[in-house]
FIKOLZA-1660 file (N, C-alpha, C; in steps of 0.1 Angstrom, whole numbers, plus 5000, padded with zeros to 4 digits):
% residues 134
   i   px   py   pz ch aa at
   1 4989 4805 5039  A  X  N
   1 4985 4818 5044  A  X CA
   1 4970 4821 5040  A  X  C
   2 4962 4826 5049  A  X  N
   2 4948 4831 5046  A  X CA
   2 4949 4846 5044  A  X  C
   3 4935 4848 5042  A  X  N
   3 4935 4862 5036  A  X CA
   3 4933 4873 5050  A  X  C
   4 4930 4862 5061  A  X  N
   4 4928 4879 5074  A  X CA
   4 4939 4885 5072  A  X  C
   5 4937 4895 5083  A  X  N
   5 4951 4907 5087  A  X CA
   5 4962 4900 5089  A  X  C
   6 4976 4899 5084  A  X  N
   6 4985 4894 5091  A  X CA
   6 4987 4898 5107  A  X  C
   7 4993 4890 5114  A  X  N
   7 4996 4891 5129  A  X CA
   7 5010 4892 5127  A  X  C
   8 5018 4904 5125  A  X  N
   8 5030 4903 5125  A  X CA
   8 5040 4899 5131  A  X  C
   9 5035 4892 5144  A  X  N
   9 5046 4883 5154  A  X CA
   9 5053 4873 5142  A  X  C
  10 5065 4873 5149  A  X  N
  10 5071 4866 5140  A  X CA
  10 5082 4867 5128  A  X  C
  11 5071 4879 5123  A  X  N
  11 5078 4886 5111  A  X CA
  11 5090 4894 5109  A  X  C
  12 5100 4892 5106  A  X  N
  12 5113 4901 5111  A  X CA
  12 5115 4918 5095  A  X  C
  13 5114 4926 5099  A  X  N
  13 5120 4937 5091  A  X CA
  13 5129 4931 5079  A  X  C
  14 5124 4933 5069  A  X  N
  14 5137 4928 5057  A  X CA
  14 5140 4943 5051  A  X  C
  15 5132 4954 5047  A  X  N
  15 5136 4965 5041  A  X CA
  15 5128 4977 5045  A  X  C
  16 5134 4988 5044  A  X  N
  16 5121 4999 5045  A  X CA
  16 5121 5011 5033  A  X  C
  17 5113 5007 5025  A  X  N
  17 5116 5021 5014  A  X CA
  17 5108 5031 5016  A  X  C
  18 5117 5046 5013  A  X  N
  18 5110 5058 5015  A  X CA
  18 5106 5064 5003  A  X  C
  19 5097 5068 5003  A  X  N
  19 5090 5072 4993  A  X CA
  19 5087 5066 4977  A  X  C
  20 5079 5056 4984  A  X  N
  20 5080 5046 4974  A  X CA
  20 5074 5049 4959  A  X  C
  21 5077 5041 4951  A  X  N
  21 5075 5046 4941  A  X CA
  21 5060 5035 4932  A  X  C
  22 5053 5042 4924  A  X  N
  22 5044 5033 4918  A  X CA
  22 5042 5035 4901  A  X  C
  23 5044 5024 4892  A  X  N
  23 5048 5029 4880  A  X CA
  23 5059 5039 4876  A  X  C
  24 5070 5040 4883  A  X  N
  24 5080 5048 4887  A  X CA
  24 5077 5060 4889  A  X  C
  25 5067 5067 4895  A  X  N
  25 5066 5076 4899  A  X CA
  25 5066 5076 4915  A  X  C
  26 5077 5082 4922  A  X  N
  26 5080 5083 4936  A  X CA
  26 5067 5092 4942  A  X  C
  27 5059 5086 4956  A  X  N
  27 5052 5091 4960  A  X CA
  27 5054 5102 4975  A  X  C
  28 5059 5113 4974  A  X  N
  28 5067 5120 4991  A  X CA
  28 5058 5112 4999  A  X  C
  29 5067 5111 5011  A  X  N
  29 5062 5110 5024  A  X CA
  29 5056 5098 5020  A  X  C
  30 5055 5083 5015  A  X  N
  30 5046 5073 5013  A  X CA
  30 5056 5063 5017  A  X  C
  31 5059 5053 5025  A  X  N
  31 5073 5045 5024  A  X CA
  31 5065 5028 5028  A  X  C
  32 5074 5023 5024  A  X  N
  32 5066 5009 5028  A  X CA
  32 5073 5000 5034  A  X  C
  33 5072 4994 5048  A  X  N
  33 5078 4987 5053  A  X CA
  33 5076 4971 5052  A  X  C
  34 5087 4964 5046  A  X  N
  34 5086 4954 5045  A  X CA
  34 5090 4942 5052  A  X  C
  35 5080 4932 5056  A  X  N
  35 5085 4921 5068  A  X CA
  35 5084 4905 5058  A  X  C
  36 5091 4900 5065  A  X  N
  36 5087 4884 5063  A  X CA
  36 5091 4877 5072  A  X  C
  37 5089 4863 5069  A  X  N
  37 5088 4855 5079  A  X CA
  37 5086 4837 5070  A  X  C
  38 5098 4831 5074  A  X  N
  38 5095 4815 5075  A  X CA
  38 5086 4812 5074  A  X  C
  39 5073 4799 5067  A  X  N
  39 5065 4791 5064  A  X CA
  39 5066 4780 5062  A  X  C
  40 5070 4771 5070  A  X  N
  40 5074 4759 5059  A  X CA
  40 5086 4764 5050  A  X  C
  41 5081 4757 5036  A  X  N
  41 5096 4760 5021  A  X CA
  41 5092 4774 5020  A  X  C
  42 5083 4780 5020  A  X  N
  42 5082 4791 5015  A  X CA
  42 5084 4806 5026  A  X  C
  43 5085 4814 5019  A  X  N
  43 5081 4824 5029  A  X CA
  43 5072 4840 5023  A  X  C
  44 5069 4839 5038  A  X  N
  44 5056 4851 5035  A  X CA
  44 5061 4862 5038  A  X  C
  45 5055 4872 5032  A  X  N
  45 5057 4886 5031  A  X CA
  45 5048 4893 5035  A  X  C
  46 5052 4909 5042  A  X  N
  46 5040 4915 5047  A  X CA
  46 5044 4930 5044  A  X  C
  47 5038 4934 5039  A  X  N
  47 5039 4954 5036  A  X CA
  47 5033 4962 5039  A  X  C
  48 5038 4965 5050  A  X  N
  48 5030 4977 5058  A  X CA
  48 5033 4993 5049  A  X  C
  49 5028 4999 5043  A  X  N
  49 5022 5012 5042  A  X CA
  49 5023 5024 5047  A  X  C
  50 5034 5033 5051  A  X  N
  50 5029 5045 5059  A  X CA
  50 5029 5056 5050  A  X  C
  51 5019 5063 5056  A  X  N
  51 5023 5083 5051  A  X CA
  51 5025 5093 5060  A  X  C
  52 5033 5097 5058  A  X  N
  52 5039 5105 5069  A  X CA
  52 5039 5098 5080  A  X  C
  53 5041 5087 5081  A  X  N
  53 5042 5081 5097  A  X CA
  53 5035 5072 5105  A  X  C
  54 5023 5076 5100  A  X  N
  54 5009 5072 5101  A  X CA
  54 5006 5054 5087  A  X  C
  55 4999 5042 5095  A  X  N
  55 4999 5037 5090  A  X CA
  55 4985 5032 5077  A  X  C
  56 4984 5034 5066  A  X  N
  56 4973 5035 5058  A  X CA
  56 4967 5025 5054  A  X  C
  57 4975 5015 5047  A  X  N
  57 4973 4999 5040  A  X CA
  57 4989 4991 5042  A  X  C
  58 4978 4976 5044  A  X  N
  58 4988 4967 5044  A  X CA
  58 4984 4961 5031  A  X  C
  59 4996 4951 5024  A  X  N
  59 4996 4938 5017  A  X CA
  59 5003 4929 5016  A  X  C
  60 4999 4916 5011  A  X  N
  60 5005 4905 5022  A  X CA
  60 5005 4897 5013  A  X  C
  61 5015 4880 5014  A  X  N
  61 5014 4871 5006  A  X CA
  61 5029 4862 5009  A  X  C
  62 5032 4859 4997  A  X  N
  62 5043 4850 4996  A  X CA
  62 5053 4855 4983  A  X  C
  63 5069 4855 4994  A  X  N
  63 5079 4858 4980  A  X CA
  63 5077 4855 4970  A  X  C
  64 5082 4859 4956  A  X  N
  64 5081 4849 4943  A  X CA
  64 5068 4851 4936  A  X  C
  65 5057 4854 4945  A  X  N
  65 5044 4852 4936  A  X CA
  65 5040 4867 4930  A  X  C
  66 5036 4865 4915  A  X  N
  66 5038 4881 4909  A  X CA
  66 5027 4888 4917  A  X  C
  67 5017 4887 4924  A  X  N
  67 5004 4898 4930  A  X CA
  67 5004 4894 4944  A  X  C
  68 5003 4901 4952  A  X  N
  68 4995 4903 4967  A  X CA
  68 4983 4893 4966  A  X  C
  69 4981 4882 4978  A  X  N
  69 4971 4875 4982  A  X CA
  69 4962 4880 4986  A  X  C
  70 4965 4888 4996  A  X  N
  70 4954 4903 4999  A  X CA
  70 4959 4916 5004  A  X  C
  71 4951 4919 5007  A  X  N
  71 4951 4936 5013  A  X CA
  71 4941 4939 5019  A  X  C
  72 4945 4950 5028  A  X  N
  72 4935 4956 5035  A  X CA
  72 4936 4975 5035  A  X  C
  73 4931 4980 5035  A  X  N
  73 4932 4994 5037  A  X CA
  73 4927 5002 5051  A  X  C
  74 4932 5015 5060  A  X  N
  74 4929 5018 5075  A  X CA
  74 4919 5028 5066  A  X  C
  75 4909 5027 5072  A  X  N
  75 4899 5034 5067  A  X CA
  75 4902 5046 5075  A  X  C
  76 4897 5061 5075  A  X  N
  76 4894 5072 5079  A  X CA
  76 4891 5073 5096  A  X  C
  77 4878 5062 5095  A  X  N
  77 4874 5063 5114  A  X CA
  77 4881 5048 5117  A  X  C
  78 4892 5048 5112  A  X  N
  78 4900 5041 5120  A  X CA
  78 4899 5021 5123  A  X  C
  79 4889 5019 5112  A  X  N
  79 4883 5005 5107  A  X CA
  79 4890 5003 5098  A  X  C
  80 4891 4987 5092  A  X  N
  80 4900 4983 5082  A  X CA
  80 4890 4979 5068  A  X  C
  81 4897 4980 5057  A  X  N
  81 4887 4980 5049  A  X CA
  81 4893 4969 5046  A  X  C
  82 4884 4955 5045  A  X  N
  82 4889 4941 5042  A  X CA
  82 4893 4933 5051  A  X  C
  83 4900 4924 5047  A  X  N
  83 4907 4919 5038  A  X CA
  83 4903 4919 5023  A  X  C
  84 4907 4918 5010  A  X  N
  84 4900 4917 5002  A  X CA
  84 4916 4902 4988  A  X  C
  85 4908 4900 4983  A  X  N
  85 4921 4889 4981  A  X CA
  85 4925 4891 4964  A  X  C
  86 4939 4905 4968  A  X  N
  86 4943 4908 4957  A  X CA
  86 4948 4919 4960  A  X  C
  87 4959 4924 4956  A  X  N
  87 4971 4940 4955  A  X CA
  87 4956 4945 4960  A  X  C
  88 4963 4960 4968  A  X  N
  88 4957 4976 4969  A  X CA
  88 4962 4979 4950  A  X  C
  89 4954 4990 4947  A  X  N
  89 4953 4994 4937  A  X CA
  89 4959 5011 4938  A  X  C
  90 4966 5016 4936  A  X  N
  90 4970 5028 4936  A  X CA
  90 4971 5033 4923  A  X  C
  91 4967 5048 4929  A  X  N
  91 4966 5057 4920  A  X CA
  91 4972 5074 4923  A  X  C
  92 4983 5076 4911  A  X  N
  92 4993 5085 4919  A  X CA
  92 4984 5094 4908  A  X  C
  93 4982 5107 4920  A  X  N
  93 4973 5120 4907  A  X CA
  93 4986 5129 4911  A  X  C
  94 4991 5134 4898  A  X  N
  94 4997 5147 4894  A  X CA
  94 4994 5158 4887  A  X  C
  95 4997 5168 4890  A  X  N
  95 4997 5185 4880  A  X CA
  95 5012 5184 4877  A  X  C
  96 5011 5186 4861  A  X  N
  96 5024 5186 4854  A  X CA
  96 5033 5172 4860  A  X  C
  97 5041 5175 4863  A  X  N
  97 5053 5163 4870  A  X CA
  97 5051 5160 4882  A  X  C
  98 5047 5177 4891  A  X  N
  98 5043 5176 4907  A  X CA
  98 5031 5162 4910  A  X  C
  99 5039 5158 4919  A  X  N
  99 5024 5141 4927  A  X CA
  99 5020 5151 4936  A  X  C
 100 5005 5151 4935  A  X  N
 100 4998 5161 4941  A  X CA
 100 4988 5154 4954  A  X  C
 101 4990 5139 4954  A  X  N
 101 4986 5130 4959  A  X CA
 101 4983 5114 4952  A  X  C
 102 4977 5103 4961  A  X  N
 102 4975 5099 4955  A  X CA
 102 4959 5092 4961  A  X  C
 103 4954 5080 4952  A  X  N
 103 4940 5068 4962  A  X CA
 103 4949 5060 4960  A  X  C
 104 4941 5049 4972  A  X  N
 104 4941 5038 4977  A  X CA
 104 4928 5028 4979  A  X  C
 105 4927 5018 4967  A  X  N
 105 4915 5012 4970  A  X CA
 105 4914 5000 4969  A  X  C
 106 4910 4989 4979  A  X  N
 106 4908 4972 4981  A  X CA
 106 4896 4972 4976  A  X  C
 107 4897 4963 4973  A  X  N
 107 4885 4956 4966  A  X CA
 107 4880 4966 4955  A  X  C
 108 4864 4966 4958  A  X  N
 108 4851 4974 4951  A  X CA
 108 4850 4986 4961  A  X  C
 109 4856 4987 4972  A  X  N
 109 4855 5000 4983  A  X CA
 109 4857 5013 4975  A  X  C
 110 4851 5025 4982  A  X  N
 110 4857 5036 4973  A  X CA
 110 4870 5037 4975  A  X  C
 111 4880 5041 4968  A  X  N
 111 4890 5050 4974  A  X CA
 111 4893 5057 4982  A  X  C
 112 4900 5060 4991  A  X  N
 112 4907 5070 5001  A  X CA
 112 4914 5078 4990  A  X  C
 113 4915 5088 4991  A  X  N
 113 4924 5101 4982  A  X CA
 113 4932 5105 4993  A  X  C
 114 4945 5110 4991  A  X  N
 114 4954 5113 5000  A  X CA
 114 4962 5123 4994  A  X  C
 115 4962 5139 5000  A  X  N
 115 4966 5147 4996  A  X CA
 115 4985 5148 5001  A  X  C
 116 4992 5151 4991  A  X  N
 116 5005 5149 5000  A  X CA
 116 5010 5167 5004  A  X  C
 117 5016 5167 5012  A  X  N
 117 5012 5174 5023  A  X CA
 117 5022 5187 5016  A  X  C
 118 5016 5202 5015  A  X  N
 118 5020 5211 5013  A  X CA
 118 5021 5213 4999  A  X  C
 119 5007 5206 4992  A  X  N
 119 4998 5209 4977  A  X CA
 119 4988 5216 4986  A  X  C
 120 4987 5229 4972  A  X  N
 120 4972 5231 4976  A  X CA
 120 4961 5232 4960  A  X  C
 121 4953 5233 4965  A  X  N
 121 4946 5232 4950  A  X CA
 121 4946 5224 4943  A  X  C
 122 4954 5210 4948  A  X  N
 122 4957 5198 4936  A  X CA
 122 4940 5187 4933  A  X  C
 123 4932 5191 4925  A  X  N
 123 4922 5176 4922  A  X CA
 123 4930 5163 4914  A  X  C
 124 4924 5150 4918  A  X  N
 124 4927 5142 4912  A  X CA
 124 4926 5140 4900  A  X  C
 125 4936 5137 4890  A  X  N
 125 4938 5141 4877  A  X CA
 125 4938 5129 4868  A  X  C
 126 4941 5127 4857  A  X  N
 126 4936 5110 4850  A  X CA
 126 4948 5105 4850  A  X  C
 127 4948 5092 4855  A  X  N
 127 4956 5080 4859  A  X CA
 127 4949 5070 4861  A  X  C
 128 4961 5058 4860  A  X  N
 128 4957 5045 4861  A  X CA
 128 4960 5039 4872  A  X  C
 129 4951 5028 4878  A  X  N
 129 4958 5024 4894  A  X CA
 129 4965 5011 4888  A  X  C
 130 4973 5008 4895  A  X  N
 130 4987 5002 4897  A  X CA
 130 4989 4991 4906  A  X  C
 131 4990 4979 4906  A  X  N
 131 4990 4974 4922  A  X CA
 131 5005 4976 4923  A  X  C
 132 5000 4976 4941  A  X  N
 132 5013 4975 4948  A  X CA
 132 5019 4962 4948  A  X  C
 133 5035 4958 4952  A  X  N
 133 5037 4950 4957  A  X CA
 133 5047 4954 4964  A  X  C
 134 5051 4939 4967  A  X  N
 134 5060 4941 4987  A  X CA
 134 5067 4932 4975  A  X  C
% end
């Protein structure tokens, strides 16, 4: 597997989790849908990302292996940021226990901050990013 965008032909649905969680902190409205697909002996994996519905970052690789081969992130005007070869990095910001949002960042790119829907007033608070995995 290379590091472009997966082409998900191929790939069949293995799970879909809602509101997924990172460092066990559950993120609303964040779920990640998870594909794979046959390779040869091995098989690959693909985790598509959504928030509210809408799709934000993918990451991708092979069962078994502890990190993501790469990732990419939907940038704002609708461009991909990457591939970059390594987990998205998340970062869940909370007030008190409330997840008040979270970033999303590939590579060296800035972060996307993502307010989760029906906070108001929440700034990003001190945390550690996390990779994802599928």
């Amino acid at each position: 597997m290379n590091t472009a965008l997966p082409d998900l032909a191929g790939f069949v649905l293995n799970k879909v989790v809602e509101n997924i969680d990172f460092e066990g902190v559950a993120v609303p409205g964040l779920d990640g849908w998870f594909y794979r697909r046959q390779e040869g002996e091995r098989v690959a994996s693909a985790g598509i990302y959504k928030f509210s519905g809408d799709e934000l970052f993918r990451a991708w690789g092979f069962v078994g292996e502890s990190h993501c081969r790469a990732s990419a992130l939907l940038r704002d005007d609708g461009e991909w940021e990457g591939p970059h070869g390594d987990c998205p990095e998340i970062r869940v910001h909370r007030r008190g226990q409330d997840v008040i949002g979270f970033s999303v960042r590939v590579g060296e790119a800035e972060p996307r901050y993502v307010r989760v829907e029906g906070v108001r007033d929440g700034e990003p608070g001190p945390a550690r990013y996390a990779h994802a995995a599928g």
